[in-house]
VEXZA-49040 format. One line per field, with one value per residue: y, z, x of N, C-alpha, C in turn; residue in one letter. Coordinates in steps of 0.02 Angstrom, whole numbers, padded with zeros to 5 digits. Layout:
n_py <- [Y|...]
n_pz <- [Z|...]
n_px <- [X|...]
ca_py <- [Y|...]
ca_pz <- [Z|...]
ca_px <- [X|...]
c_py <- [Y|...]
c_pz <- [Z|...]
c_px <- [X|...]
type <- [a|...]
END
This chain:
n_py <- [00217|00258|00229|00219|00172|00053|-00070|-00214|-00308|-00407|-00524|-00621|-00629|-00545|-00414|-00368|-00199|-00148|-00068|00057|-00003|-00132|-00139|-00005|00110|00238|00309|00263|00289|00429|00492|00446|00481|00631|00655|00661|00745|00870|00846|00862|00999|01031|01041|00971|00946|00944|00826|00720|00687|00655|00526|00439|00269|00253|00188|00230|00291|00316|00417|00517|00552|00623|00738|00790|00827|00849|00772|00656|00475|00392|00441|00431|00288|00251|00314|00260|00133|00166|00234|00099|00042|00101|00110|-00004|-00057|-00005|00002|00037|00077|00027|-00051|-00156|-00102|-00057|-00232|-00303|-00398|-00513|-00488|-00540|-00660|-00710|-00727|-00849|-00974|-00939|-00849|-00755|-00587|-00520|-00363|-00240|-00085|-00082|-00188|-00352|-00391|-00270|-00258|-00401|-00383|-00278|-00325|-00441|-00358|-00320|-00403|-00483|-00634|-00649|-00646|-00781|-00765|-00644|-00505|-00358|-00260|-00282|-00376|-00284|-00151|-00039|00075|00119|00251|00155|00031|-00131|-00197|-00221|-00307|-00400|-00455|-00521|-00584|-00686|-00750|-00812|-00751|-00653|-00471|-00384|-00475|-00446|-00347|-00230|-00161|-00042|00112|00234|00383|00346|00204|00194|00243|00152|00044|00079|00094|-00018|-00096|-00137|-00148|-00029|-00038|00072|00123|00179|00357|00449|00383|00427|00537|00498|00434|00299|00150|00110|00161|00142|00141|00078|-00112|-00160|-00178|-00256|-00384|-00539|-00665|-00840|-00882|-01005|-01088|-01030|-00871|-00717|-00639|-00469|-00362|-00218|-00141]
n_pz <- [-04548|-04677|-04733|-04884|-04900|-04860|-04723|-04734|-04879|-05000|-05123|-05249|-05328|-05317|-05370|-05371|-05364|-05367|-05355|-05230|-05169|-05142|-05128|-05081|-05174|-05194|-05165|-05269|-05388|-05359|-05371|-05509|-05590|-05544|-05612|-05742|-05751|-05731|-05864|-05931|-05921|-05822|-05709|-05553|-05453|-05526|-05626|-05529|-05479|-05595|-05640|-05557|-05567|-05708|-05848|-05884|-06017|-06046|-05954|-06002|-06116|-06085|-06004|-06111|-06218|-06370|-06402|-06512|-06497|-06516|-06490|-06314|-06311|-06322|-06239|-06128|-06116|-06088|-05959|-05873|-05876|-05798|-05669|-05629|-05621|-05495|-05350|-05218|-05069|-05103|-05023|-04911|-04924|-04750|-04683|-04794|-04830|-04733|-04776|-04931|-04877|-04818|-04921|-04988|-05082|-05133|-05245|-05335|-05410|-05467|-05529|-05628|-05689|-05708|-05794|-05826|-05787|-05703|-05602|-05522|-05490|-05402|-05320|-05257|-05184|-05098|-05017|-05042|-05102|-05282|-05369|-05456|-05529|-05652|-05728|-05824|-05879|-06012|-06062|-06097|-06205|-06176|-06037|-05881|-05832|-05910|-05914|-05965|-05906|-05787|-05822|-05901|-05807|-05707|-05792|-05841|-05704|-05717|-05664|-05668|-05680|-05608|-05492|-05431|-05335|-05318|-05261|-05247|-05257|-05323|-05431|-05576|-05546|-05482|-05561|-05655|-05613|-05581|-05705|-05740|-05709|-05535|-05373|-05246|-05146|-05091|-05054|-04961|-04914|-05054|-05091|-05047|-05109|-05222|-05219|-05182|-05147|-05018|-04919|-04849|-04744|-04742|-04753|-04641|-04566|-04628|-04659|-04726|-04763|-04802|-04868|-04870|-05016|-05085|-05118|-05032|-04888|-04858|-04725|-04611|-04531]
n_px <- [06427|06292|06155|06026|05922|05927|05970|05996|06049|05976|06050|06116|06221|06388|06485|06628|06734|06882|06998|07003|06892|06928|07065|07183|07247|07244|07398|07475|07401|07378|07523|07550|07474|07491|07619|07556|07474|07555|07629|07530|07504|07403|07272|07305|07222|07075|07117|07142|07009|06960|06973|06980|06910|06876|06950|07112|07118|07011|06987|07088|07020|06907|06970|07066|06987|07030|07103|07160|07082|07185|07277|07269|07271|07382|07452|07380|07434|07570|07545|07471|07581|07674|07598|07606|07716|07747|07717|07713|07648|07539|07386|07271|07106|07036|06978|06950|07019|06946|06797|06832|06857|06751|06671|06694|06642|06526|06429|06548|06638|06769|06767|06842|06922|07043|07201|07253|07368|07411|07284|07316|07462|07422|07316|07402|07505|07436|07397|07283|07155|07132|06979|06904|06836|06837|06831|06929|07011|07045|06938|06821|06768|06723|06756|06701|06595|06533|06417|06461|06549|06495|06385|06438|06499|06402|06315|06451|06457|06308|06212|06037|06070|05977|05987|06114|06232|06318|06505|06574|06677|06714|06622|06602|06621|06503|06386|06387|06355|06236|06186|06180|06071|06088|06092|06208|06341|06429|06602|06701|06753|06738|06620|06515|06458|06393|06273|06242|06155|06173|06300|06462|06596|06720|06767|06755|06637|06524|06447|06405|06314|06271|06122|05982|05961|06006|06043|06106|06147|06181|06232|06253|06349]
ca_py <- [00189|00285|00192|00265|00140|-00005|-00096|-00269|-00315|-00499|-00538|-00693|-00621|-00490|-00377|-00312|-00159|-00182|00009|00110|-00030|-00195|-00114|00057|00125|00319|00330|00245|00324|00512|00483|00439|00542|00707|00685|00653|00819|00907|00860|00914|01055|01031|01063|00897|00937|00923|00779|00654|00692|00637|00459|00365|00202|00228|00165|00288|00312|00373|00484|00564|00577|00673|00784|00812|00801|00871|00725|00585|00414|00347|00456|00408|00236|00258|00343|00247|00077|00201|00235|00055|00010|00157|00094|-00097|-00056|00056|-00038|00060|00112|-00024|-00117|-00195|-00063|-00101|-00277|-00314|-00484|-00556|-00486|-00570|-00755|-00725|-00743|-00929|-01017|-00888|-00810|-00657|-00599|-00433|-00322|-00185|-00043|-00107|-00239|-00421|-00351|-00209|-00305|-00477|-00351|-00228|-00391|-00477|-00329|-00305|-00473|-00525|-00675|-00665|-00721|-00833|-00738|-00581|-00459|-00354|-00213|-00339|-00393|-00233|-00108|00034|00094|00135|00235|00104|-00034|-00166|-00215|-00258|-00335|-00462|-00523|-00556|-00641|-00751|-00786|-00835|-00727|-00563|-00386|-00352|-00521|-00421|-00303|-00195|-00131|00018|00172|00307|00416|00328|00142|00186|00261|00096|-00026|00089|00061|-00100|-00121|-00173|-00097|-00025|-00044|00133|00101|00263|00427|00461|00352|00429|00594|00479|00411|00215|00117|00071|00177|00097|00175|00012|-00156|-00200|-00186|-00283|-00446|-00609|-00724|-00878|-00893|-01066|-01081|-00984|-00815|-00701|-00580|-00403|-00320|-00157|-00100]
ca_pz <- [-04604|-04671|-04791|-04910|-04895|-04817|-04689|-04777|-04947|-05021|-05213|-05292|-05330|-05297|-05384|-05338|-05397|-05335|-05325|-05181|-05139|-05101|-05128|-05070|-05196|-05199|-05183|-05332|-05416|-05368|-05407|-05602|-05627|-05536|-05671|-05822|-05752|-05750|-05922|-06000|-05883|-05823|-05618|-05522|-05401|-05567|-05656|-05493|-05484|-05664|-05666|-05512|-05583|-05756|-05876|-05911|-06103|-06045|-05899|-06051|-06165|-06049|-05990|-06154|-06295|-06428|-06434|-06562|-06461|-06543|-06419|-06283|-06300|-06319|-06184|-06093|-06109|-06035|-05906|-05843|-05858|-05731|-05628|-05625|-05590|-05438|-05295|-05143|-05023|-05095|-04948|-04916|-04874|-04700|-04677|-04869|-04820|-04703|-04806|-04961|-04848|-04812|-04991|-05012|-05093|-05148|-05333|-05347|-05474|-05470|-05603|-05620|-05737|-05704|-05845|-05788|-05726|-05644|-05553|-05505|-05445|-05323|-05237|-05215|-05154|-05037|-04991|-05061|-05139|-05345|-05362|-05471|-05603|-05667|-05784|-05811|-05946|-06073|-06068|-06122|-06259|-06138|-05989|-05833|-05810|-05959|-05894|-05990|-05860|-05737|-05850|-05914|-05734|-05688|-05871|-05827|-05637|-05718|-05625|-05698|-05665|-05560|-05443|-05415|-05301|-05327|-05207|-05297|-05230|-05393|-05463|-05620|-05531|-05457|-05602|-05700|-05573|-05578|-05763|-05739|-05639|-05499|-05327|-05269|-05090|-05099|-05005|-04925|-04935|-05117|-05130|-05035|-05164|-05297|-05200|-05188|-05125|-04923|-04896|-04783|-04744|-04765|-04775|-04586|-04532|-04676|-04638|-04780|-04749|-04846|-04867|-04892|-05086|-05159|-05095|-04977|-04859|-04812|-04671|-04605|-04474]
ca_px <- [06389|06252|06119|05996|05856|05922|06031|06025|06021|05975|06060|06118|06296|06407|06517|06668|06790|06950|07048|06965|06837|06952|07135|07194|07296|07285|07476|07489|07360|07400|07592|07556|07436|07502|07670|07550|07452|07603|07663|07506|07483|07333|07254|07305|07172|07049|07126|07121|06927|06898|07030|06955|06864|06891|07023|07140|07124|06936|06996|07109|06965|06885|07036|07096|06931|07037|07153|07133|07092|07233|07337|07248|07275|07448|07489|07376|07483|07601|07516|07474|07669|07701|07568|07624|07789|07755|07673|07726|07592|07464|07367|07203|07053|07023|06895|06950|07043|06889|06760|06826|06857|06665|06634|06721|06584|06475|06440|06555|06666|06811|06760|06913|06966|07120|07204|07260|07447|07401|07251|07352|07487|07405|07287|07437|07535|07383|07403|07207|07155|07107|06918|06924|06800|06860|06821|06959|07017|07060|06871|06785|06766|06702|06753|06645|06524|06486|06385|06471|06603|06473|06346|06474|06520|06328|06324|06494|06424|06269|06144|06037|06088|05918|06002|06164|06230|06420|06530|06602|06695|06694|06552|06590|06583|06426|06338|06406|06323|06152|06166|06167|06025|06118|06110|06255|06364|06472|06624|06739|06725|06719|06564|06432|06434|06350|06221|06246|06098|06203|06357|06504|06665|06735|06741|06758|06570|06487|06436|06385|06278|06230|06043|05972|05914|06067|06042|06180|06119|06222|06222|06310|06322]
c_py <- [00229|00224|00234|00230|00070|-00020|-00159|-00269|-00388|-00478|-00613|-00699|-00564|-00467|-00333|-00246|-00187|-00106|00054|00064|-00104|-00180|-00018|00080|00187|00325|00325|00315|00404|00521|00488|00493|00618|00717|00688|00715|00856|00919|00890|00983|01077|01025|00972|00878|00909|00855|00710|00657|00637|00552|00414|00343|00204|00202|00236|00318|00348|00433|00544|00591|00636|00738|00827|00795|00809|00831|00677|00516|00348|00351|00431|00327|00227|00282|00304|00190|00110|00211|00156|00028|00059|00130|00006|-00108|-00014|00029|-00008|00093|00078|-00066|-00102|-00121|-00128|-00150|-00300|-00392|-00530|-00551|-00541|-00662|-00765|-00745|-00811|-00964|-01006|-00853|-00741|-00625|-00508|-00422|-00240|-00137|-00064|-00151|-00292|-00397|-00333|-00235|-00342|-00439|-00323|-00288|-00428|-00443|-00315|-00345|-00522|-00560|-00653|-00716|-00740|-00818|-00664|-00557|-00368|-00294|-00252|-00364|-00339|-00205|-00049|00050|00131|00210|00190|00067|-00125|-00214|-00283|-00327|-00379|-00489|-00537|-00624|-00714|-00800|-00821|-00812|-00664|-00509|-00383|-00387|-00501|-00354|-00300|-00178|-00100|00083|00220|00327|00361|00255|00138|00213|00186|00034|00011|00064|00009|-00128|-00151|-00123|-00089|-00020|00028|00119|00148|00303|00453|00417|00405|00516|00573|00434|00334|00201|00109|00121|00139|00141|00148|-00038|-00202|-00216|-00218|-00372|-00479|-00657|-00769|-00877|-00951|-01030|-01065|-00918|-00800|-00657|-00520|-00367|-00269|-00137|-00127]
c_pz <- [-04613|-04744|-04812|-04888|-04874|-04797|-04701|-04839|-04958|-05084|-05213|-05296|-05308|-05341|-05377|-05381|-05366|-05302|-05287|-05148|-05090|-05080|-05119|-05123|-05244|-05220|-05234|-05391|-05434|-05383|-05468|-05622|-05626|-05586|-05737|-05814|-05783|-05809|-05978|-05967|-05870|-05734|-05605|-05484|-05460|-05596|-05599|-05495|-05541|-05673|-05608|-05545|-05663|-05793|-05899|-05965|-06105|-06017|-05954|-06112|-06150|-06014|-06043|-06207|-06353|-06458|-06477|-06493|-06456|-06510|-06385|-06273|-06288|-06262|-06122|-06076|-06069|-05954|-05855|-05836|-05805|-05669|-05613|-05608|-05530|-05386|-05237|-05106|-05048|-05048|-04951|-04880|-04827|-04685|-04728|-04856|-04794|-04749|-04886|-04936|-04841|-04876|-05027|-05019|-05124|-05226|-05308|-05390|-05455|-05556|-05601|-05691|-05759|-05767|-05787|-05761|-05663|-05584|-05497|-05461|-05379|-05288|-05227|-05176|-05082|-04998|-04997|-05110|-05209|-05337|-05425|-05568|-05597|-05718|-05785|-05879|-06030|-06107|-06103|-06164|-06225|-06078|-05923|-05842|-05850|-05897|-05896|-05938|-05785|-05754|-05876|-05849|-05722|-05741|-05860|-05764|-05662|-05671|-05689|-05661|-05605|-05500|-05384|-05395|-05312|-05293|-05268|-05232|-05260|-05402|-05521|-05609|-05531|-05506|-05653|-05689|-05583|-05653|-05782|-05723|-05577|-05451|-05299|-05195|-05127|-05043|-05002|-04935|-04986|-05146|-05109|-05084|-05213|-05274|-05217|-05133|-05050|-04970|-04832|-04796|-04756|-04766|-04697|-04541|-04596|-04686|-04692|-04759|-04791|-04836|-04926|-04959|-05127|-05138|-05030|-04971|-04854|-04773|-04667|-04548|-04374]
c_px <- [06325|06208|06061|05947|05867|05980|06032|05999|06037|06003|06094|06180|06328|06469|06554|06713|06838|07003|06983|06911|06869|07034|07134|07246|07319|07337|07488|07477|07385|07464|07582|07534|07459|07581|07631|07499|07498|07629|07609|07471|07433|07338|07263|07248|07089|07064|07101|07054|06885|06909|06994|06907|06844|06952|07037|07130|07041|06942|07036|07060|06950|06922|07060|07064|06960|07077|07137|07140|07144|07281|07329|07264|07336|07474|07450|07405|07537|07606|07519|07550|07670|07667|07605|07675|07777|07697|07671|07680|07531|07463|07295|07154|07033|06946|06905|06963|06994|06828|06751|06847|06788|06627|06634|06644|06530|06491|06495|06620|06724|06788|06807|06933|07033|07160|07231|07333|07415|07369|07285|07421|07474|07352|07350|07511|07501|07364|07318|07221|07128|07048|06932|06893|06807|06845|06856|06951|07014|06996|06837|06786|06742|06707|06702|06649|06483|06467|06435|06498|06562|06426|06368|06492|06446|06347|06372|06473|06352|06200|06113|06046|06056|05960|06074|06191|06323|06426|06597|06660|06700|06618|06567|06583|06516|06375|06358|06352|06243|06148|06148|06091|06048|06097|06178|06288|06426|06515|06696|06706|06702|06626|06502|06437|06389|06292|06195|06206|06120|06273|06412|06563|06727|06725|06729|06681|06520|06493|06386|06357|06252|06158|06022|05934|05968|06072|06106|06127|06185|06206|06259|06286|06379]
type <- [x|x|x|x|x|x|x|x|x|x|x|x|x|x|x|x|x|x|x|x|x|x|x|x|x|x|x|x|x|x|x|x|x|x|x|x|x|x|x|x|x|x|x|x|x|x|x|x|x|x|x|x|x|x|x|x|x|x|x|x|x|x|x|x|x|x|x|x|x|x|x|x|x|x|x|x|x|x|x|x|x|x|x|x|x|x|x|x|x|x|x|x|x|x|x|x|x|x|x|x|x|x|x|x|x|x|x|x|x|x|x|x|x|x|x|x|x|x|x|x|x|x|x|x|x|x|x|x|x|x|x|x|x|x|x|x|x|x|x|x|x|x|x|x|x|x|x|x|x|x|x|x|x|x|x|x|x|x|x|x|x|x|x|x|x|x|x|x|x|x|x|x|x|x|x|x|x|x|x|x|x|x|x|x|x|x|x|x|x|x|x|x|x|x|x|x|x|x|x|x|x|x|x|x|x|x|x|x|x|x|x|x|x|x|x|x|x|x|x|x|x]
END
């Protein structure tokens, strides 16, 4: 665990991702994507870089600027069917299952690129519970590094931004949650490149604590 400026953090709520932060699901991931490289002949080793933690129809924006968004969308419904049908090798980043039982009771909300399938599939292929407040593809108009995503789960939990803290694993999570004002729990390898407020490697050394009033503490370590 390495942290930038601190080994606990107090907030009000919490904010989760769900692919790379609560669910493992690379395999998935690099499967779809390395055939929809291939078909538009493009570097696989480039494309996975750009697709973790946004929605697809952005990661193609950005891949392919010259396309109309109209493609993009299109192909990205595509996309999520390939993904939703193809579960094999999703499972819980390790600490994911205790970490989210530590939360029973407590503000905290999945906020996911993902749509309501895809989601509801890979946690219950990964064998995690669905919190209960979600904000999901279906919810948004802008994909992360937008803000939006996160700034409507505070909003639904009923806290502000400043009160809430994400647990991300992308550059484009973690620039989503700074947008926010949020601080930001970076969680694998891919996180600590974008410089999230506490780094963890996962979820098994990060310890919740209620704090009388309403408040949760985190620890690491």
């Amino acid at each position: 665990m390495t942290a930038a400026n601190a080994t606990v953090l107090t907030a009000r709520a919490l904010l989760l991702d769900m692919d790379g932060t609560l669910v493992n699901s690379d395999a998935v991931v690099e499967r779809c994507w390395r055939r929809w490289a291939e078909r538009h002949g493009l570097d696989f080793e480039h494309v996975i870089k750009v697709v973790h933690g946004r929605q697809g129809y952005a990661s193609m924006a950005v891949l392919l600027p010259e396309r109309s968004m109209e493609e993009n969308y299109a192909e990205n419904r595509v996309m999520l069917a390939e993904e939703t049908a193809d579960m094999e090798g999703v499972v819980p980043v390790p600490g994911a299952a205790a970490f989210l039982a530590s939360l029973d009771g407590l503000p905290h909300a999945l906020v996911t690129s993902a749509d309501v399938p895809l989601s509801t599939g890979r946690m219950e292929a990964a064998g995690l519970p669905l919190p209960a407040v979600r904000v999901t593809a279906e919810n948004v108009g802008a994909s992360k590094p937008d803000p939006e995503g996160f700034l409507k789960g505070a909003a639904e939990l009923g806290f502000d931004p400043a009160d809430c803290v994400v647990f991300e694993d992308s550059g484009a999570g973690i620039a989503a949650g700074r947008a926010a004002g949020m601080r930001v729990v970076g969680v694998g390898p891919r996180a600590g490149e974008f410089a999230p407020t506490v780094q963890v490697d996962d979820l098994t050394r990060v310890r919740v604590t209620a704090v009388p009033g309403g408040g949760i503490e985190l620890s690491f370590g």
